[in-house]
KOLPAKE-636121 format. One record per residue (C-alpha): chain; residue in one letter; x negated, y, z. Coordinates in nm, 2 decimals. Example, Ala and Ser with C-alpha at 12.3 -4.5 7.8 and 13.67 -1.06 7.14 Angstrom:
<recs>
REC/chain/res/X/Y/Z
REC/A/A/-1.23/-0.45/0.78
REC/A/S/-1.37/-0.11/0.71
</recs>
This chain:
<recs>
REC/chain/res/X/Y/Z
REC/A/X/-1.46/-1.39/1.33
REC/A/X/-1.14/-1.25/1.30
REC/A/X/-1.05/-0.90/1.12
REC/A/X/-0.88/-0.80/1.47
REC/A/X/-1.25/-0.94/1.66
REC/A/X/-1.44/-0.70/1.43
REC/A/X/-1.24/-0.37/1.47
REC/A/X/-1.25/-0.46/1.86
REC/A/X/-1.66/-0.48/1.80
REC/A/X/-1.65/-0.17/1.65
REC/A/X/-1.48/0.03/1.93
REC/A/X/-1.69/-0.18/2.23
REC/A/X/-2.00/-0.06/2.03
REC/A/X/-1.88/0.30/1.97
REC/A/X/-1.76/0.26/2.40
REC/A/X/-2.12/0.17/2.43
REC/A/X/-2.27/0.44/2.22
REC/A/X/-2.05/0.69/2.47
REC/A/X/-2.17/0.53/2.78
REC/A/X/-2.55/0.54/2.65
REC/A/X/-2.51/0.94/2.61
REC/A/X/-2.27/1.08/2.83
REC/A/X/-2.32/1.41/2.72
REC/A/X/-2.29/1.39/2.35
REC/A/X/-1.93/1.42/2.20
REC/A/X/-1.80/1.11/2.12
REC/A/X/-1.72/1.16/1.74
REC/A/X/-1.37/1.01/1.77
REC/A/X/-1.27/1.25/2.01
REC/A/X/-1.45/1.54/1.89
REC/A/X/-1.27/1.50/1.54
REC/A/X/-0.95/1.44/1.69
REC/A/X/-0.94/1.75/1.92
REC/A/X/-1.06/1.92/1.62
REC/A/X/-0.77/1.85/1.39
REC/A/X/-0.54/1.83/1.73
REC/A/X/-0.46/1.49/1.69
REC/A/X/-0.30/1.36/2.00
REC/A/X/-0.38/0.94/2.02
REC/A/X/-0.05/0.90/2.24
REC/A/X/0.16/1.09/2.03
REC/A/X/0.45/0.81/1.83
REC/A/X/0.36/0.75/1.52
REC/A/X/0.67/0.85/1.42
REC/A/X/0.66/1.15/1.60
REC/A/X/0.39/1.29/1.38
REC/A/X/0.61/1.43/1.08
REC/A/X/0.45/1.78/0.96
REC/A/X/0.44/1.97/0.62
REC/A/X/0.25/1.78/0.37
REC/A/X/-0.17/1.90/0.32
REC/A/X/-0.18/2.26/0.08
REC/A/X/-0.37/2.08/-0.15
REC/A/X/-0.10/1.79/-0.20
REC/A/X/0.15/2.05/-0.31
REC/A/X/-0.14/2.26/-0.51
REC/A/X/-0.16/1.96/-0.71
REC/A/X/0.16/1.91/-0.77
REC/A/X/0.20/2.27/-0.92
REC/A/X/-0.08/2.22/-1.12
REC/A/X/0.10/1.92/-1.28
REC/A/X/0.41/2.18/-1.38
REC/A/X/0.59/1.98/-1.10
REC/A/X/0.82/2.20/-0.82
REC/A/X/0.80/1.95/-0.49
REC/A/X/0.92/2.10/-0.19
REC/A/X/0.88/2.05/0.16
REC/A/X/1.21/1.79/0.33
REC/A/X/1.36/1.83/0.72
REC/A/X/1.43/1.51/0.81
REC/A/X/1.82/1.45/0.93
REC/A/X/1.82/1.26/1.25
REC/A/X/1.96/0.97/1.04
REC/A/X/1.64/0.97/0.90
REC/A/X/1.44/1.02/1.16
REC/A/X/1.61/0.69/1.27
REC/A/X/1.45/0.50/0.95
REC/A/X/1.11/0.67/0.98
REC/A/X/1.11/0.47/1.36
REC/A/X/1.25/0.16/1.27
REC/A/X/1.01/0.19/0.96
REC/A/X/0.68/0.23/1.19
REC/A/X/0.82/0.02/1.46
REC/A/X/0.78/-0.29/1.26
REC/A/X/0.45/-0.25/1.20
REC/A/X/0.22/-0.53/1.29
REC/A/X/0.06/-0.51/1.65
REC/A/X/-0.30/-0.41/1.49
REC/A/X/-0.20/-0.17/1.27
REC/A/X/-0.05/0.00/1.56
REC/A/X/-0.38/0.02/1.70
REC/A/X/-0.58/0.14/1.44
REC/A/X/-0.30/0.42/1.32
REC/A/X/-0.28/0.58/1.66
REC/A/X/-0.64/0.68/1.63
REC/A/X/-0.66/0.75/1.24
REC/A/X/-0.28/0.89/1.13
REC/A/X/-0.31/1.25/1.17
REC/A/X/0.09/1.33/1.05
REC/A/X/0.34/1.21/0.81
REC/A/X/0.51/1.39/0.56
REC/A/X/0.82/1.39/0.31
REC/A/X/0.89/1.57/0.02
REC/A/X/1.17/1.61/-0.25
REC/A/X/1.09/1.63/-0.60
REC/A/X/0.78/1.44/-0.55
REC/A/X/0.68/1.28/-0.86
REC/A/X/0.52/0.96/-0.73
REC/A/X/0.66/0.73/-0.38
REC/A/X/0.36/0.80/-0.16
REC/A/X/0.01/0.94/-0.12
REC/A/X/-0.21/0.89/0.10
REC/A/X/-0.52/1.15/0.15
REC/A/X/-0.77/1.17/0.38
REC/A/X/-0.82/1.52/0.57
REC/A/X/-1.20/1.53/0.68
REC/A/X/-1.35/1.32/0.40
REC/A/X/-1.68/1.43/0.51
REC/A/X/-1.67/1.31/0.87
REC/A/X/-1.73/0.94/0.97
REC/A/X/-1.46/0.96/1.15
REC/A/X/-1.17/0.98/0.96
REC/A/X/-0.83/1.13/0.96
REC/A/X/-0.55/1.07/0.73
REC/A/X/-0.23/1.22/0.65
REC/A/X/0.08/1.03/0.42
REC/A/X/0.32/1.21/0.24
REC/A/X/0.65/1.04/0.12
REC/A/X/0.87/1.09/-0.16
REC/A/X/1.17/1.19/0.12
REC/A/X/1.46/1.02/-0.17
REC/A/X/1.32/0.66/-0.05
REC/A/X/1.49/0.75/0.27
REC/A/X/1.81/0.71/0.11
REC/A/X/1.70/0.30/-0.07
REC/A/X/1.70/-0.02/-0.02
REC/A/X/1.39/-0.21/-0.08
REC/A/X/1.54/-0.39/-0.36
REC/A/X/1.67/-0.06/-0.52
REC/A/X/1.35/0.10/-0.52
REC/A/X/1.13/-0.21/-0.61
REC/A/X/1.39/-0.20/-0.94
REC/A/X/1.34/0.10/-1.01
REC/A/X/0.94/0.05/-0.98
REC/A/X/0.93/-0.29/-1.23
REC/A/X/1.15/-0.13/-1.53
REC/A/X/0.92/0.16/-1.52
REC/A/X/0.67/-0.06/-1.67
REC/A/X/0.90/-0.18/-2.00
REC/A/X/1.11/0.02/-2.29
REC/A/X/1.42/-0.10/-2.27
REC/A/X/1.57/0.13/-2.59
REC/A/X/1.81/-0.14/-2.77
REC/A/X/1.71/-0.41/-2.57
REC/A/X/2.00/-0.65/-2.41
REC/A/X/1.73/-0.73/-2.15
REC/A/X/1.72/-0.66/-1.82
REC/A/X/1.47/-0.62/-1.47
REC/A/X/1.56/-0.66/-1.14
REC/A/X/1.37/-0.75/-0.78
REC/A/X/1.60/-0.89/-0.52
REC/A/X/1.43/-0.79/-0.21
REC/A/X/1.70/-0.78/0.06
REC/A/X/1.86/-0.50/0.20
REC/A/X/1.60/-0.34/0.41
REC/A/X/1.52/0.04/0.40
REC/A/X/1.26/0.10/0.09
REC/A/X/1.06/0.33/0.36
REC/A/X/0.96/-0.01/0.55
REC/A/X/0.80/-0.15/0.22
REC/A/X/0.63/0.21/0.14
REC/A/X/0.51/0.24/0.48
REC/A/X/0.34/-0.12/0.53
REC/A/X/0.24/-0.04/0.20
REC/A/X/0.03/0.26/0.28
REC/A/X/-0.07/0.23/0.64
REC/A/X/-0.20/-0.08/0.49
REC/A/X/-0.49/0.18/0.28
REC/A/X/-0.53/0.35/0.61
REC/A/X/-0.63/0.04/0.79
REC/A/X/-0.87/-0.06/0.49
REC/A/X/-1.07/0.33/0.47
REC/A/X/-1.06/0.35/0.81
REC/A/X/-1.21/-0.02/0.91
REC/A/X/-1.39/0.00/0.56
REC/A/X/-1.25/-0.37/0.48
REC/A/X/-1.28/-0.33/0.15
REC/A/X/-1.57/-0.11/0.24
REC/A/X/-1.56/0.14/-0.09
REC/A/X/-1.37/0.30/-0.35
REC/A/X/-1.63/0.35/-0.61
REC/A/X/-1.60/0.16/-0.95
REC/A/X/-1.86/-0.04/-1.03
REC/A/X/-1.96/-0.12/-0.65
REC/A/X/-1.88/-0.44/-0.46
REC/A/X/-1.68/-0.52/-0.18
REC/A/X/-1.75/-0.56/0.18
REC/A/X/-1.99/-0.82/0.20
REC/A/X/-1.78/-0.91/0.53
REC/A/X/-1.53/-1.24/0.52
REC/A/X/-1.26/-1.01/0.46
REC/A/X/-1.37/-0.77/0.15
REC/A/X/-1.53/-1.09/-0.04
REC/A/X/-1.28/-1.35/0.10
REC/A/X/-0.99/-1.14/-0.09
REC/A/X/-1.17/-1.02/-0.42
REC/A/X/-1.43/-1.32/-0.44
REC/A/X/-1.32/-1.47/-0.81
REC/A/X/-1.08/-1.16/-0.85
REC/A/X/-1.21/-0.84/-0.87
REC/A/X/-1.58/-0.79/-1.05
REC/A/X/-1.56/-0.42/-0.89
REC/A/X/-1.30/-0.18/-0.72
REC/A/X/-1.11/-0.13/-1.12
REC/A/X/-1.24/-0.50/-1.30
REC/A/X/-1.10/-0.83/-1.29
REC/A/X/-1.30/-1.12/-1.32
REC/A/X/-1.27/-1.31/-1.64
REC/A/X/-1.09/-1.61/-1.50
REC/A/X/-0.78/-1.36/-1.46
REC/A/X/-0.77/-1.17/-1.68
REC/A/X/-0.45/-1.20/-1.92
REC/A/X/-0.43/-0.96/-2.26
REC/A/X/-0.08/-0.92/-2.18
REC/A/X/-0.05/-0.89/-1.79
REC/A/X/-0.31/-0.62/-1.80
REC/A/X/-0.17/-0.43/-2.02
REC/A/X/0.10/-0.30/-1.80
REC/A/X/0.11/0.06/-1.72
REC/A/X/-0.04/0.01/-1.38
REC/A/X/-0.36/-0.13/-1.46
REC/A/X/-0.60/0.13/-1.59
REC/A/X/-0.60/0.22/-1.96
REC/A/X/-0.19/-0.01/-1.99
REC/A/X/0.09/0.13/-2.09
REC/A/X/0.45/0.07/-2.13
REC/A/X/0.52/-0.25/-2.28
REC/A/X/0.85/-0.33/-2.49
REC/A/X/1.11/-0.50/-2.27
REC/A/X/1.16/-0.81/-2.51
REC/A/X/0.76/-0.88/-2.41
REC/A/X/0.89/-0.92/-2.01
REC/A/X/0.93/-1.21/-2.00
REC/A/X/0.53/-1.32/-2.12
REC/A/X/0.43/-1.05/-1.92
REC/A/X/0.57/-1.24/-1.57
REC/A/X/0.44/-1.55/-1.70
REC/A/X/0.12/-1.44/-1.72
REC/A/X/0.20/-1.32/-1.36
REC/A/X/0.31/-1.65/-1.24
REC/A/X/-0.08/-1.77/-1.37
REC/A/X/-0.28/-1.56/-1.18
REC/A/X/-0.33/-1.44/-0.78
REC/A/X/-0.17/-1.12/-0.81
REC/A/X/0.16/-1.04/-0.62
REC/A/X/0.30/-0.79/-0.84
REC/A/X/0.21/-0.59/-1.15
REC/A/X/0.11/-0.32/-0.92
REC/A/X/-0.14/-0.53/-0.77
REC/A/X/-0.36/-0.51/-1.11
REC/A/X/-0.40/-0.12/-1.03
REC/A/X/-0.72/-0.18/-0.82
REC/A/X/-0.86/-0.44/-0.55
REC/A/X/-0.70/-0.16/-0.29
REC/A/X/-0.37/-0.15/-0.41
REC/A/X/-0.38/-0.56/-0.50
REC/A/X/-0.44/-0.59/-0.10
REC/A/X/-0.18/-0.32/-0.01
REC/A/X/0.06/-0.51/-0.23
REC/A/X/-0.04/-0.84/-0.13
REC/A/X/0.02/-0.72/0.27
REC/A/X/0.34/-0.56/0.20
REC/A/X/0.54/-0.87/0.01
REC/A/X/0.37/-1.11/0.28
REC/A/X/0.56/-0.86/0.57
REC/A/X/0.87/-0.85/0.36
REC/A/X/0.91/-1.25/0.27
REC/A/X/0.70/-1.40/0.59
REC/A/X/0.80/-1.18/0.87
REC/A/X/1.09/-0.97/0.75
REC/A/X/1.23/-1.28/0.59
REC/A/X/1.35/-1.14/0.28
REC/A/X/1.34/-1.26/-0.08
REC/A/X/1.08/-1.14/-0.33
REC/A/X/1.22/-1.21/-0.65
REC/A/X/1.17/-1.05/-1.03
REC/A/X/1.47/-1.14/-1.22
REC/A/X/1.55/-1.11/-1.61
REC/A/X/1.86/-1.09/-1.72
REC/A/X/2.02/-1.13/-2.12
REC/A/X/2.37/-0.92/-2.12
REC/A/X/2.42/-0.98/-1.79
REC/A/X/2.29/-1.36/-1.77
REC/A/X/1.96/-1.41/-1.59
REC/A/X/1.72/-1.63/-1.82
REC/A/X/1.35/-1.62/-1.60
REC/A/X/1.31/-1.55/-1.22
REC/A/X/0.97/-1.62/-1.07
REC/A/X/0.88/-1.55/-0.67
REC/A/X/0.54/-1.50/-0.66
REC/A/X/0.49/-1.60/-0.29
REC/A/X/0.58/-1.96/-0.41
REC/A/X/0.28/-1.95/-0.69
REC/A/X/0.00/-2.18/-0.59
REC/A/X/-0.29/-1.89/-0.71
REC/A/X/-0.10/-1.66/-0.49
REC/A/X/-0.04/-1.90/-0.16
REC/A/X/-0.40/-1.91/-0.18
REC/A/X/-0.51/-1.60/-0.03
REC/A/X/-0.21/-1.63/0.26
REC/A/X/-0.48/-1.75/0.52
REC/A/X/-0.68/-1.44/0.47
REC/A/X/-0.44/-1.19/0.52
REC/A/X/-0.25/-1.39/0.85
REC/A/X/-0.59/-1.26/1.02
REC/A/X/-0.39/-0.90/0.95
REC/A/X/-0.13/-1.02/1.23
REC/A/X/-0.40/-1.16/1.51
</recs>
C-alpha cells in the first residue's frame, strides 16, 4: 500500500465516520473553524505573526527576535517556495498548516510547533528565520555544515554546492516534511525510547537505523560521525577532523550530519536532498578545501547505504 493509499484511507474512513453521524461535528472541521483555518486559503497566503509562545521563548533565551513584513519580492519566493511542493503534501498542508511566519533575529532557520497539541486533529504553524529569504540554498547549507567544526588556525575549508535555488525551498520541503509526518503519524511518535510506526513506512525507513526516535542501531553508529553537534550530547569538532567525520558519513545511510539529530529530522533531511538532486536537479555536494584547493568531496545521494532507502521515500511523490 502506498503512503498516498493510506492518507486517502484515512479521510474515506473519517468521510465515513461523518456520514454515520450527521449530526456530530466532524472533528476536522470543528477544529478548523475553531482556530479559523480556511482549507482553500494558498498556502502561501497564510503568513501571520509567529505563536506568543515562540517569541516567549526566545526572550527567555536573552534573544530579541522580532516580527518581519514580507516585501512583495518575498512574497514572490514564499510562492515559488510552496508551489514546488510535491502534489501530496499539497494535500495534507491545506488541511493541517494553520499560518506561516518569519522573523528577524531568529536564532535558529525554522520551527515548527503544533497549536492544539491536545486535539486529534492537529494544527500547525512554521516560523522562519525571514534572512533565508535573502540565500541560496548553497549559501545557507554552508553556513549550516561549518557550524559543526572550529576552524581557528585551520587552512581547511567546508562548502555544499547545492545550486542556486532560494534556501526558503530547502527549509520549507524540509519542514512541511514534519507536518506531513505528525499529522499522518508516519513515523507515528516523538517519544525516546518508543518505536516507530509499525506501518511499511515508519519501520521501512528506521528498520536497521534508529533503535528509538534519539538511538541508532549499532550497525551505524560511528564514534566520530556522532559526535557532531547535531546528534544529541556532540559538539563542535575541530576542522582538521572533517575530513574522518564525512568519511564516516560516506559509510552509513544518513544524508547529512543533520540527519543524526533524530529519526524525524533524518526523514526530513532525507526528503529535502531527494527534492533538491531528483526533482529540482541540483547538486548535493560537501566539499573540503586546503588553502583554496579542494582535497575530499563526497555526494551522499551517490552512496550505496543511502540509494537504499530511495524506494521508500518515491512513495512521498505518488
Amino acid at each position: 500500500m502506498t503512503l498516498l493509499a493510506v492518507i486517502l484511507g484515512h479521510i474515506d474512513f473519517c468521510i465515513a465516520q461523518q456520514a454515520a453521524q450527521p449530526d456530530a461535528s466532524f472533528e476536522k472541521n470543528r477544529i478548523q473553524r475553531l482556530y479559523s483555518l480556511d482549507p482553500q486559503k494558498g498556502l502561501a497566503d497564510r503568513v501571520e505573526r509567529a505563536m506568543p509562545e515562540t517569541f516567549e521563548s526566545f526572550r527567555a533565551a536573552g534573544m530579541n527576535p522580532s516580527e518581519h513584513t514580507l516585501t512583495a519580492a518575498e512574497k514572490n519566493v514564499v510562492a515559488v517556495a510552496f508551489a514546488g511542493l510535491p502534489h501530496l503534501y499539497q494535500m495534507v498542508l491545506k488541511d493541517h498548516l494553520h499560518s506561516i511566519s518569519f522573523m528577524d533575529d531568529m536564532p535558529n532557520t525554522a520551527l515548527t510547533s503544533p497549536l492544539n497539541i491536545k486535539d486529534s486533529f492537529r494544527l500547525y504553524n512554521i516560523t522562519f528565520r525571514a534572512a533565508i529569504l535573502q540565500e541560496t540554498v548553497t549559501q545557507w547549507l554552508t553556513w549550516k555544515e561549518r557550524t559543526c567544526f572550529d576552524t581557528t588556525g585551520s587552512s581547511l575549508s567546508i562548502s555544499v554546492k547545492a545550486g542556486k535555488v532560494s534556501a526558503l525551498t530547502y527549509v520549507l520541503m524540509h519542514e512541511a516534511t514534519h507536518v506531513l509526518d505528525l499529522a499522518q503519524g508516519i513515523l507515528r511518535t516523538n517519544q525516546p525510547g518508543s518505536r516507530a510506526n509499525s506501518g511499511f513506512f515508519g519501520d521501512s525507513f528506521t528498520n536497521g537505523v534508529w533503535t528509538n526516535m534519539a538511538t541508532t542501531e549499532p550497525r551505524v553508529n560511528d564514534s566520530l560521525l556522532l559526535k557532531n553537534r547535531f546528534h544529541s550530547g556532540g559538539t563542535v569538532l575541530p576542522m582538521a577532523k572533517a575530513i574522518q567525520v564525512y568519511k564516516g558519513l560516506s559509510e552509513s545511510p544518513f544524508v547529512s550530519l543533520y540527519s543524526t539529530s533524530s529519526w524525524n529530522e533524518d526523514l526530513a533531511e532525507y526528503i529535502s536532498v531527494y527534492h533538491l538532486t531528483h526533482v529540482l536537479k541540483q547538486p548535493f555536494r560537501i566539499l573540503v578545501h586546503k588553502n583554496g584547493k579542494e582535497i575530499f568531496r563526497y555526494e551522499p545521494m551517490n552512496s550505496k547505504q543511502v540509494k537504499n532507502r530511495v524506494r521508500i521515500v518515491r512513495e512521498f511523490y505518488m
